[in-house]
N, C-alpha and C positions, 0 to 999 in steps of 0.2 A: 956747660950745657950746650949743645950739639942741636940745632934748628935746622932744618933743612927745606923750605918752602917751594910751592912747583904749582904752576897750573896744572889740572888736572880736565882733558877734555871728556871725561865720561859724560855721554850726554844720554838728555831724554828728549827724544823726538815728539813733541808737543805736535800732532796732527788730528786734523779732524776734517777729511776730507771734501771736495765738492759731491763726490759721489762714492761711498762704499763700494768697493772691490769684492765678489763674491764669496761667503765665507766655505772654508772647505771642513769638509769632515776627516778629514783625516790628511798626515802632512804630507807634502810632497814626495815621492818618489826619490830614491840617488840620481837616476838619471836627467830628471825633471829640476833638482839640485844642481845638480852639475853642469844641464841648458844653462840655467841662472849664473852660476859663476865664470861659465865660456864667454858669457856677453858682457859680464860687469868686466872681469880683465879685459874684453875688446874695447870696451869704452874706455876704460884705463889707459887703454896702450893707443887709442887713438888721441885723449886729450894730449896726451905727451906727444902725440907726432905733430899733432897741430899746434904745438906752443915753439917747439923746437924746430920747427918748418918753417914758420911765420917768422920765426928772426932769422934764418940764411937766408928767407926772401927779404926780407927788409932792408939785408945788410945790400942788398943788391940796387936797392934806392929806386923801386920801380915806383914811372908816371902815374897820376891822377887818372883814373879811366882804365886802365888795365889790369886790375884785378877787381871783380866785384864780390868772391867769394872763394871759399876752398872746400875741398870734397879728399879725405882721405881714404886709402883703400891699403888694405893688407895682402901679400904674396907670398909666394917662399922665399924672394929675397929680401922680404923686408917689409917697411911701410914705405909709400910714395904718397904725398900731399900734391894736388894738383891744384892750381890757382890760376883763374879767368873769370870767363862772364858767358856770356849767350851770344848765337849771332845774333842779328834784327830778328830774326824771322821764329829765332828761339827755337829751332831745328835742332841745330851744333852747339855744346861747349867750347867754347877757344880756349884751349889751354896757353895760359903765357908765361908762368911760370908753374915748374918742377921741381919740388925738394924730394932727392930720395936718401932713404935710410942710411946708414952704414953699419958700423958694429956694436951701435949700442942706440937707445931713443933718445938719447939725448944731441944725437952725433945724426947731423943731417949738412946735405950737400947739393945748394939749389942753382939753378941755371935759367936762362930765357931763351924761348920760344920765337924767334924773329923766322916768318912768320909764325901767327899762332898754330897749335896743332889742334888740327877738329876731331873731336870725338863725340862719337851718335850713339853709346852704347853705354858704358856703366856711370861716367863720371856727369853724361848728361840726364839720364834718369834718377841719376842722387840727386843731382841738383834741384832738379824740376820736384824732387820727394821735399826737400829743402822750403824752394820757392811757394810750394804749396802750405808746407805746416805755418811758415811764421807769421805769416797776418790771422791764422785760427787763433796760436799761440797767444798773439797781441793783442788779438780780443776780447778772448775768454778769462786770459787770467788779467790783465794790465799790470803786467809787470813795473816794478818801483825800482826795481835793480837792472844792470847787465846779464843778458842769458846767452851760452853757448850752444850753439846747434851740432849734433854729433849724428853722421848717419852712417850704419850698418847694416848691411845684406840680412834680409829675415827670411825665415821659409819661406818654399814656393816661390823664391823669386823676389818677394817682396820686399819692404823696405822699414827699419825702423830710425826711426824721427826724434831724438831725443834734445830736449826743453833742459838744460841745467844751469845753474844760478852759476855764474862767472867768479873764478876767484880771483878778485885783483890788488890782494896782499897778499906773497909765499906764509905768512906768519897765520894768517886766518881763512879758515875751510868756509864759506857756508856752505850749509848741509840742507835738502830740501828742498822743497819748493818746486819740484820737477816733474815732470811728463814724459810720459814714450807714446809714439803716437806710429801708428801703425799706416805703410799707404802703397799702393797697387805698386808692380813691378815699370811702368810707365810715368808713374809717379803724376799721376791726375786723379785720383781717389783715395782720399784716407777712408782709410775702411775699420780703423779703432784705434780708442785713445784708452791710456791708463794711467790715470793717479797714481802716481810711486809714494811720493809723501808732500806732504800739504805745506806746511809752516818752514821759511828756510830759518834757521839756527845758525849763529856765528859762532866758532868755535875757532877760539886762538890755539895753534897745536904747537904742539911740546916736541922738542927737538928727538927725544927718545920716550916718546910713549909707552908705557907697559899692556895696558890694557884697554879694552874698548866693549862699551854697553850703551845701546838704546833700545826703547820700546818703540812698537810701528804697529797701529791702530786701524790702519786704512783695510789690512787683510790679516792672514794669517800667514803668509808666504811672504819670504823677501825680498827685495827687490834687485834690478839689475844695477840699480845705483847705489845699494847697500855696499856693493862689492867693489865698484867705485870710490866711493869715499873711504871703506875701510881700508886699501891699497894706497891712496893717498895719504891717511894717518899714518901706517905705519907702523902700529904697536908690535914691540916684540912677543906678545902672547896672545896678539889676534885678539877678536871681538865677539861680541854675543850681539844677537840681536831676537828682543821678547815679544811674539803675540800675546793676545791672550790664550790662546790655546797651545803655541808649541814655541821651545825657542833653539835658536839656530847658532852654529858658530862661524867663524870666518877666521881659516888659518891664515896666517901672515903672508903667507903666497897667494892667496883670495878662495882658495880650496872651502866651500861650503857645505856643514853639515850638520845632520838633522843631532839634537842632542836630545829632548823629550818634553812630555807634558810639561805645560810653566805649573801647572799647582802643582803634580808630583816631584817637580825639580826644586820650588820652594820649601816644601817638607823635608825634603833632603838636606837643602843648604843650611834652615836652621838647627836639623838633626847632625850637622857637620860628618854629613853619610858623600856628598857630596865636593869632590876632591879639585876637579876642573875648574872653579875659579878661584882666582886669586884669593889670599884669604883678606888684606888689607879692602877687599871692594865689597866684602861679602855684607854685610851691614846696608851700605846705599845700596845692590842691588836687591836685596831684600824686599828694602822699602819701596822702593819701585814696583817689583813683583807684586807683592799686596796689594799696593795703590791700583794696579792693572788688573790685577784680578775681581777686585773688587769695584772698579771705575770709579773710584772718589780721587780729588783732588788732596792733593798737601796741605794740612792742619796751618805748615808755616811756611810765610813766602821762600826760608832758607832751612834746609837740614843739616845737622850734625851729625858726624860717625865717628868712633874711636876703636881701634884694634889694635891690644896689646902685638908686639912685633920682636920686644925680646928684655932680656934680664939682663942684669950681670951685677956684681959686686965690686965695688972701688973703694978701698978705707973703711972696710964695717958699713958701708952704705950702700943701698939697693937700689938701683935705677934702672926705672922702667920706659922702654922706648915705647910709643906709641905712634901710629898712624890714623893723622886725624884729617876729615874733611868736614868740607860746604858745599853743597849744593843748592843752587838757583834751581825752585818746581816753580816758580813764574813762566809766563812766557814775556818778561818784560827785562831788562838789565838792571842789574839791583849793584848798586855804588857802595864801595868798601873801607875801610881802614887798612892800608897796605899788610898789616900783621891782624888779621881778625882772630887768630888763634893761638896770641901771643899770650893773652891773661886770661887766665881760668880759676874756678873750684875744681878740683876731683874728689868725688864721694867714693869714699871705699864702705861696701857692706859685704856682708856671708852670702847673700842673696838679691837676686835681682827684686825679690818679694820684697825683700827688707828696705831696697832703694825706693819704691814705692811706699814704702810704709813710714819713709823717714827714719830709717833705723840704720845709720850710717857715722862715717868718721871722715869730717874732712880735714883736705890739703889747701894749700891758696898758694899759688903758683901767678906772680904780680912782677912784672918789670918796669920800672920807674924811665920813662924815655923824652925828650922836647921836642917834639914834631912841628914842620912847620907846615901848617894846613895849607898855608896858600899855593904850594906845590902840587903839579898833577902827581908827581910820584909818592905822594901821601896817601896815594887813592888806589885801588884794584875798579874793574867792574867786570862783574860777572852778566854776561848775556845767557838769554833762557839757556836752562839745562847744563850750564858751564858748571865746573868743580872748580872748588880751592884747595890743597890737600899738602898737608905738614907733616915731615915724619921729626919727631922732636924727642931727648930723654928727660925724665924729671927725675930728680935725685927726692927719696922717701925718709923722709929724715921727722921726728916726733910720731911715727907712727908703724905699728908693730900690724904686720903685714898677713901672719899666721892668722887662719879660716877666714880671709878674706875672698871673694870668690866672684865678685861682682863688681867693676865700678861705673861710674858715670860722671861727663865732664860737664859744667856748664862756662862756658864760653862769653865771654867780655868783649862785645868785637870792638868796642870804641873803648881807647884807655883814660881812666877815672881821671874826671879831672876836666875833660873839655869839650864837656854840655854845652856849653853857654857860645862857642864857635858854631856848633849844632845847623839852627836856621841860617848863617853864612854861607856855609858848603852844604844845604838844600837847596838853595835858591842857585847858588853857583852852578850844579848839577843837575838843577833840575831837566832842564834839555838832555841829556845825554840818559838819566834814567834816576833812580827812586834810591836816595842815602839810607842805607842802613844800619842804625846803632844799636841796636836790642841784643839785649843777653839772650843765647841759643843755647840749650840743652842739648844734649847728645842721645843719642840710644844709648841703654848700658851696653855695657858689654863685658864677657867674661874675661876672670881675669885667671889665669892657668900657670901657679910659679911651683918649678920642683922644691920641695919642700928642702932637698940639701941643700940648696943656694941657701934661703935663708936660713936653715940651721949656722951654715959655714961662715956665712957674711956676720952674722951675731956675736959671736967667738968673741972674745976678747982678747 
């Protein structure tokens, strides 16, 4: 039996802004798209100049007092991170140190400044764009975390000001929580701020992502940090991202585009008219979709999904792989049993009708295991909107598969047996977030086997 377990970052962006973002009537333009994804790659390609600038300056072991910040800018040779401070009189930037680019952003090569160099022209009006937004920044929202400042040339001259949540583990994104703040070409005027997304989300990422989905409540258009984070994940099949009106995709190069109505694209997907996503996601985004369309909250703090993913016959026996998840609709972290989708029922009926009706045949799929609780590694935890997602086979052994056509799993996420450990590891956990032991039900889901396998597999 063939188990393959994986964090699964598809997330749901739990926002509910300070201020709604104007709703539009209709989506965005390609070109109005394509502004969007120009600026989320620049902020992409700017965090990475300033992460990978900041250690060739570091390695450089400069003084207390000589650098008070950095200001990146893009050329046609490259990127260049400049780092200094102001003079007294806050006229000049001193630049003291210099990291510039070379043949990749990851690849930088920095120098000092003896004396510093003064500049009155772009890297001192970022600054002063800078100097201006972060005491707004620190007051409006009070930030509870680390936030990075990224600033970019905006029309006309201007400047935009972007608030984003610091990642300070490679293994975890937060996502969220961000601002762009708009301010004069002198950099003494913010002249507009914009809620991107409200709630930041920790999201442990997977070393090879396939896919990526969030909802974003704030507007109907997506953001410049949408393009941002989704280039930081990485999934090889790019990301979606749902209003309630329209939803978007994001190719794996950050390439953004318009896909269509979210109700008409829901009807699609459960009419399987609709080809563009994954089909193992298709189940959770569903559920999502609804939930958005319909603005109600999740029935249960955790969802299940299962998607038949293949057949095959080994010894007169049928084994069906499946792709199964969990989802956190909290906005809280919800504590796990390291295999929550280890024991299950599977209900096989003719009909999804019939699974509601109790007219079904089951399987019981049980692994006998000693765990020892008092280990963190006995534990997962799922933060808002995080997956847990298994692709696993089960061998169909006492039951005749022919006009089957519908199943559904319910799921055992604590294995039988050790209740009574229960309130030890609530109280244990309670600080870090909320133990969960409840049996979770799945959607059904169809089940589609060529009827020659099982003719073939029967054979005696």
């Amino acid at each position: 039996m063939k188990t393959t377990p994986l964090l699964c970052w598809i997330s749901i962006a739990l926002v509910c802004g300070l201020q709604a973002q104007t709703s539009v009537s209709k989506p965005p333009s390609a070109s109005e798209l394509e502004a969007i994804s120009a600026r989320g790659r620049a902020l992409s390609e700017y965090d990475a100049a300033a992460w990978h600038a900041t250690d060739a300056v570091l390695a450089l072991k400069p003084a207390r007092g000589e650098i008070e910040g950095f200001i990146g800018r893009k050329t046609d040779a490259g990127w260049t991170v400049a780092f200094g401070h102001f003079n007294q009189a806050r006229t000049v930037y001193l630049i003291t140190y210099e990291a510039q680019q070379g043949s990749t952003l990851t690849d930088f090569k920095a120098k000092k400044y003896e004396p510093p160099q003064e500049n009155s022209d772009f890297y001192l009006w970022a600054a002063k764009a800078q100097e201006l937004v972060r005491p707004e920044f620190m007051r409006d929202i009070k930030p509870e975390r680390r936030y990075n400042l990224a600033t970019l040339r905006a029309p006309e001259g201007e400047w935009y000001v972007y608030a984003l949540p610091a990642q300070t583990d490679a293994r975890v994104l937060p996502y969220g929580g961000d601002i762009r703040y708009t301010v004069s070409a002198d950099g003494a005027k913010i002249t507009g701020k914009r809620q991107m997304h409200q709630s930041v989300i920790e999201e442990k990422l997977m070393e090879l992502p396939q896919f990526g989905f969030h909802t974003h409540i704030l507007s109907d258009t997506p953001e410049d940090s949408d393009i941002f984070y989704a280039l930081t994940r990485k999934a090889s099949e790019g990301e979606w991202i749902a209003t309630g009106k329209y939803i978007y995709e994001i190719k794996p190069g950050g390439a953004l585009h318009y896909l269509g109505e979210t109700d008409k694209i829901v009807k699609d997907l459960e009419q399987g008219k609709f080809e563009k996503a994954p089909g193992a996601y298709k189940p959770m985004m569903l559920a999502s979709l609804k939930r958005l369309l319909a603005s109600q909250a999740a029935a249960n703090p955790l969802e299940a999904f299962t998607t038949l993913s293949g057949v095959r016959c080994q010894e007169k026996t049928i084994w069906l792989k499946f792709s199964s998840g969990l989802r956190n609709t909290t906005d809280k972290t919800i504590i796990l049993y390291k295999n929550p989708l280890q024991n299950s029922v599977a209900r096989f009926a003719a009909t999804k009708a019939d699974l509601d009706a109790g007219k079904f045949e089951p399987l019981i799929f049980f692994s006998i295991e000693k765990i020892d609780f008092t280990s963190d590694s006995a534990f997962i935890a799922l933060g808002p909107g995080m997956s847990y997602q298994q692709e696993r086979e089960y061998p169909i052994k006492g039951l005749d598969l022919a006009g089957k056509a519908a199943v559904q799993f319910l799921f055992i996420t604590l294995p039988p047996g050790n209740e009574k450990e229960m309130d030890t590891q609530r109280t244990r956990w309670a600080e870090r977030g909320t133990l969960y032991t409840e049996k979770v039900p799945a959607e059904p889901a169809e089940l589609i086997i060529d009827p020659n396998i099982l003719k073939s597999c029967g054979r005696k």
